[in-house]
C-alpha positions as CSV (number, residue, x, y, z in Angstrom):
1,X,1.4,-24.8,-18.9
2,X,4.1,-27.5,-19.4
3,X,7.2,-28.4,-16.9
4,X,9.4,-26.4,-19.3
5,X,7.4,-23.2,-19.6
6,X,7.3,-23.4,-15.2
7,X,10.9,-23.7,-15.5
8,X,11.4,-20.6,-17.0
9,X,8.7,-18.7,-15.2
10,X,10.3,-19.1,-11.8
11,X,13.3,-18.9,-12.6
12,X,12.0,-15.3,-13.9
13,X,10.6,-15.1,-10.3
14,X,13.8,-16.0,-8.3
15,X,14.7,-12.6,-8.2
16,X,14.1,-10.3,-5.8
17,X,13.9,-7.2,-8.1
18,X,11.8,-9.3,-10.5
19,X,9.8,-10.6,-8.0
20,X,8.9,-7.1,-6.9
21,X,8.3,-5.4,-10.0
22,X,6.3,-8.6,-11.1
23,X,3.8,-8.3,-7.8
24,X,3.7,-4.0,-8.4
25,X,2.3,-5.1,-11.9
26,X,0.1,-7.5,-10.7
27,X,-1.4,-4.7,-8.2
28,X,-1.8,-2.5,-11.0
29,X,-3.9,-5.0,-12.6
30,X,-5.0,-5.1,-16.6
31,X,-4.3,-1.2,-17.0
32,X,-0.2,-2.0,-16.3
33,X,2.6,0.2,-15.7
34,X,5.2,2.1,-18.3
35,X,8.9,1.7,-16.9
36,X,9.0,5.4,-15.5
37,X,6.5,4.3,-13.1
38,X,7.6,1.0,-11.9
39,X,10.7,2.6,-11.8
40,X,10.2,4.8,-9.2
41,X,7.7,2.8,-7.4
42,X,10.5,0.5,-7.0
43,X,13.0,3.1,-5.9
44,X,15.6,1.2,-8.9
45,X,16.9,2.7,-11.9
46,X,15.0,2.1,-15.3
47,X,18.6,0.7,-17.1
48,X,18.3,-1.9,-14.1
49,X,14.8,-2.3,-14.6
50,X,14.7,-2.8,-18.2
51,X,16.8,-6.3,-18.2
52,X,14.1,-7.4,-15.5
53,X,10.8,-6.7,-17.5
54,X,13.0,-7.8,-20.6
55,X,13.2,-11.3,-18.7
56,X,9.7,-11.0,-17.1
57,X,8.3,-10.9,-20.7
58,X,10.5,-13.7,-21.9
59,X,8.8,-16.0,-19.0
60,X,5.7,-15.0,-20.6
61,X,4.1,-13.8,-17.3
62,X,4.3,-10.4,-18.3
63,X,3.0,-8.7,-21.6
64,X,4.5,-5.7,-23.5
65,X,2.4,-3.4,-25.4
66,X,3.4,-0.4,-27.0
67,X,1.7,3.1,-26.6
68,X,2.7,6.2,-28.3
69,X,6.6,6.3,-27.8
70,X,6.2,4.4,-24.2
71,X,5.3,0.6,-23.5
72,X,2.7,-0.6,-21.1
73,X,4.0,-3.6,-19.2
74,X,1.1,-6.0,-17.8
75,X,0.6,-9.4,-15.8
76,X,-0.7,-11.8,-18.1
77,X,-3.3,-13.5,-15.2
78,X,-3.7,-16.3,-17.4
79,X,-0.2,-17.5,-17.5
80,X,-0.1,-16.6,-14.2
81,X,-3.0,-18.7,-13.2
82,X,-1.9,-21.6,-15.2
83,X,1.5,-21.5,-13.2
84,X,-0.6,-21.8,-10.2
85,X,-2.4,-24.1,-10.9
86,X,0.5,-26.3,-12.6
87,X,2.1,-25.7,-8.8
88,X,-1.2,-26.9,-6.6
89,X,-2.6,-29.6,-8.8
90,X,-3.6,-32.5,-7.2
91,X,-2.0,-31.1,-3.8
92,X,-3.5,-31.7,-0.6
93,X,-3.4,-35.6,-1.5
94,X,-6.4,-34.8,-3.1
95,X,-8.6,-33.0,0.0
96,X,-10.1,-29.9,-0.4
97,X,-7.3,-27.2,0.1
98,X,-9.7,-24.1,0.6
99,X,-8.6,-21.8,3.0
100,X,-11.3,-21.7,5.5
101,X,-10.0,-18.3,7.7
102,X,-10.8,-15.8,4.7
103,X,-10.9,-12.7,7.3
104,X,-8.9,-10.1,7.0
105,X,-7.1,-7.4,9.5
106,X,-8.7,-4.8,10.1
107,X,-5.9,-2.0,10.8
108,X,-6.6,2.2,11.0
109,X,-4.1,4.6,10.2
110,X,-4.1,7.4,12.1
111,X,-2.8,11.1,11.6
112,X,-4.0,14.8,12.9
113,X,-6.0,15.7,9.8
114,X,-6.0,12.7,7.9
115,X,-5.1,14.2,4.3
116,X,-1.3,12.8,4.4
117,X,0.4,10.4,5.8
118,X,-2.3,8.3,7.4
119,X,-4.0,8.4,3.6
120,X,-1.1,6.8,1.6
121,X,-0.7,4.4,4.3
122,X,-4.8,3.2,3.9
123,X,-4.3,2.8,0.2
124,X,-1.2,1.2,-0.4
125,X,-2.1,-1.5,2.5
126,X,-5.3,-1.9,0.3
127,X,-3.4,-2.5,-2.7
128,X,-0.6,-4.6,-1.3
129,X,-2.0,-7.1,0.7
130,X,-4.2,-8.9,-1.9
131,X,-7.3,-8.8,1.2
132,X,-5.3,-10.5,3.8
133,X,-6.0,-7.0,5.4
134,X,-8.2,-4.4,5.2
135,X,-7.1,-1.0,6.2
136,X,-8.7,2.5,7.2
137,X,-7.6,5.8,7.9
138,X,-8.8,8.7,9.9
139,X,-7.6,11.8,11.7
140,X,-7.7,12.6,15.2
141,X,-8.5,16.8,14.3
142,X,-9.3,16.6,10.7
143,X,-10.3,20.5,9.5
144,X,-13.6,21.2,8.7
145,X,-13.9,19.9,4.7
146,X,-10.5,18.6,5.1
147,X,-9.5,16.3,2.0
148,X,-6.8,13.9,1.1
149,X,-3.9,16.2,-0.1
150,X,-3.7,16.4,-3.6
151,X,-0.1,15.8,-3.9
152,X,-0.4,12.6,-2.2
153,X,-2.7,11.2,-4.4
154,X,-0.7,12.6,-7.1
155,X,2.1,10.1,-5.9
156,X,-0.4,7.6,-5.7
157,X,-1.9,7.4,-8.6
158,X,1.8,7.8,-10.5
159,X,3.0,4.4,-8.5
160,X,-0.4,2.8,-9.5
161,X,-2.1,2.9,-6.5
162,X,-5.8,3.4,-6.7
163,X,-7.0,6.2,-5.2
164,X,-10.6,5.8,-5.3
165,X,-12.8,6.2,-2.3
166,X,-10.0,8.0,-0.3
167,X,-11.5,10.9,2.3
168,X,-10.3,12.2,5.4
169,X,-12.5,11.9,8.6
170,X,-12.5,11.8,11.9
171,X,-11.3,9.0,14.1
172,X,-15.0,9.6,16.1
173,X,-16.0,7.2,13.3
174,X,-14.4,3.8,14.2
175,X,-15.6,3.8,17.7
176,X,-18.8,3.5,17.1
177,X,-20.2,0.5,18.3
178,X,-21.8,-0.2,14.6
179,X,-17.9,0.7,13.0
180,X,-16.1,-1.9,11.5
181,X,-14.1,-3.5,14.4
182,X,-10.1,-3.0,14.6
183,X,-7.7,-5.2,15.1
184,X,-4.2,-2.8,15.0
185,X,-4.4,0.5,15.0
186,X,-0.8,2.2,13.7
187,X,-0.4,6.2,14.4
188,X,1.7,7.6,11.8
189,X,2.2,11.4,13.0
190,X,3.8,12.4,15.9
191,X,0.8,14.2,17.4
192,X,-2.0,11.4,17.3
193,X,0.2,9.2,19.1
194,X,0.3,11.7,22.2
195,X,-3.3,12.4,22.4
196,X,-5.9,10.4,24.4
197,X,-7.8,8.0,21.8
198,X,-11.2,7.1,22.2
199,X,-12.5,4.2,23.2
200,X,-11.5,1.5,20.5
201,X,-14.4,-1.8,20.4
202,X,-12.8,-4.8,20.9
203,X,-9.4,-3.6,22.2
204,X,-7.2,-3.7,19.3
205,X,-3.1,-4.0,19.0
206,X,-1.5,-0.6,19.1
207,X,1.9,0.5,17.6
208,X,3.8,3.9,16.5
209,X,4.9,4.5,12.9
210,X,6.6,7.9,13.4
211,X,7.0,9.7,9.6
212,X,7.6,13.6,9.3
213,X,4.8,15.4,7.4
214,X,5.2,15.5,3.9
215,X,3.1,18.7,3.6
216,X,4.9,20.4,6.3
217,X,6.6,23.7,5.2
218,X,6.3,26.5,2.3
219,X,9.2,24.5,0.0
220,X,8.0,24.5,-3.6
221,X,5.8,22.1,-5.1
222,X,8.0,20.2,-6.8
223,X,10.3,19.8,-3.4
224,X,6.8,18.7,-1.9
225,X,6.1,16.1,-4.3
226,X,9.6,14.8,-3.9
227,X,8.6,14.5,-0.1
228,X,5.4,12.9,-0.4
229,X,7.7,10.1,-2.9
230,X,10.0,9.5,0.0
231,X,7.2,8.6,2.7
232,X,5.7,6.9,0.1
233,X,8.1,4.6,-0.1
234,X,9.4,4.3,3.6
235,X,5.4,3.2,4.2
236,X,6.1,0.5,1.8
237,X,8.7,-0.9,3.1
238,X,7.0,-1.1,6.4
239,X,3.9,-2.7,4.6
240,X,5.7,-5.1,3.1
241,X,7.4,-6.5,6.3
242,X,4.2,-6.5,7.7
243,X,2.4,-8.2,4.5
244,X,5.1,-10.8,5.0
245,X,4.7,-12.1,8.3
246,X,3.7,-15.7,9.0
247,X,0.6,-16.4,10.4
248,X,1.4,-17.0,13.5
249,X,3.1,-13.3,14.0
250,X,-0.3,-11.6,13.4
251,X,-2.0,-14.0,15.8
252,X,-4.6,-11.2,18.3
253,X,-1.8,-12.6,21.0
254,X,1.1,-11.7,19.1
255,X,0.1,-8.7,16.7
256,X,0.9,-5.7,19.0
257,X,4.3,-7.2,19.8
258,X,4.7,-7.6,16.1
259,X,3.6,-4.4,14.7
260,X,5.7,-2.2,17.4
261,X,8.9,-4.5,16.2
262,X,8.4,-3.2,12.6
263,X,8.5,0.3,13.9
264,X,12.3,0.6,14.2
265,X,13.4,-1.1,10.6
């Protein structure tokens, strides 16, 4: 990549609507989007979005391919790559610039059955944070056979959120002295944050992320859907804040304090 081809890619970047549909089509890796989908994933309209993938394409970070009457838009990782690499060559004055702290944050997501809110929270995290966290999810009175609810992997998979591996279980599982070790745990339903939690190993950061149930009610499907869209999307934008915090904000000494601040945007 030469200094005129990084040029234009970010400026294509120094957007923030491009910016956003460019990392949602980077999370949905080499199978892409179709506009409808990034559309609503991005809560913006597709006559808006349309000039942005227009100019994403034109940067040559993003490819177009068409399929049936729709178009697929992808992230070309190669250009993407070479932009990064155009960026950090020879950086560090020539040291090594590895990052040596590869962990990542352990947080659980918890709900009263696990199958809702809790679930979409555990995948999107997942899919958003690009491993600077790991994320779980369990219920504190998950039903007997309870499963993720079907319409909220229906939203999932329609933003392009993988879904794989999702179950509902019980919150006995992560405090086991042999269960992965938390570092923030995050209720997301009134109800588990009233009840006595067990003992968590290791002491982890607490906050409250209060969201009505999606699946609450006997509205019709279609109003459900709409429902499970909307917290959808107000977990995202929580996620995101979160994802975007310095360093030094998710420090074990400054996480809790952190996480609780996020609960009132």
């Amino acid at each position: 990549m030469n200094e005129s081809q990084v040029t234009v890619a970010l400026a294509a970047l120094a957007q923030t609507q491009r910016l956003r549909a460019f990392r949602a089509l980077v999370v949905a890796g080499k199978d892409g989007l179709n506009p409808s989908s990034l559309a609503e994933q991005l809560a913006v309209s597709p006559s808006n979005l349309s000039f942005h993938l227009k100019e994403l394409a034109h940067s040559g970070l993003v490819d177009v391919e068409p399929r049936g009457r729709n178009l697929i838009y992808r992230t070309n990782f190669a250009a993407m790559n070479a932009l990064m690499g155009y960026l950090t060559e020879q950086c560090c004055q020539g040291a090594s610039c590895e990052v040596t702290d590869t962990q990542p944050i352990n947080v659980l997501f918890l709900c009263t059955h696990n199958s809702a809110r809790s679930i979409l929270a555990e995948a999107l995290l997942n899919a958003m944070s690009h491993g600077r966290f790991k994320a779980y999810s369990a219920g504190s009175h998950p039903r007997e056979n309870q499963k993720p609810n079907p319409l909220g992997l229906q939203v999932l998979e329609k933003a392009g959120i993988p879904i794989e591996g999702l179950h509902s279980k019980s919150w006995d599982a992560f405090a086991t002295p042999d269960a992965p070790q938390m570092d923030l745990i995050i209720t997301v339903c009134d109800n588990a944050a009233g009840e006595v939690c067990p003992f968590w190993p290791g002491h982890p950061a607490t906050a409250h992320w209060g969201y009505p149930d999606p699946s609450e009610g006997d509205a019709p499907e279609v109003e459900k859907r709409e429902a499970f869209r909307k917290t959808l999307h107000a977990i995202k934008h929580r996620l995101e804040l979160l994802c975007s915090l310095p360093k030094a904000k998710l420090e074990a000494s400054m996480l809790q304090i952190s996480a609780r601040q996020l609960a009132s945007t």
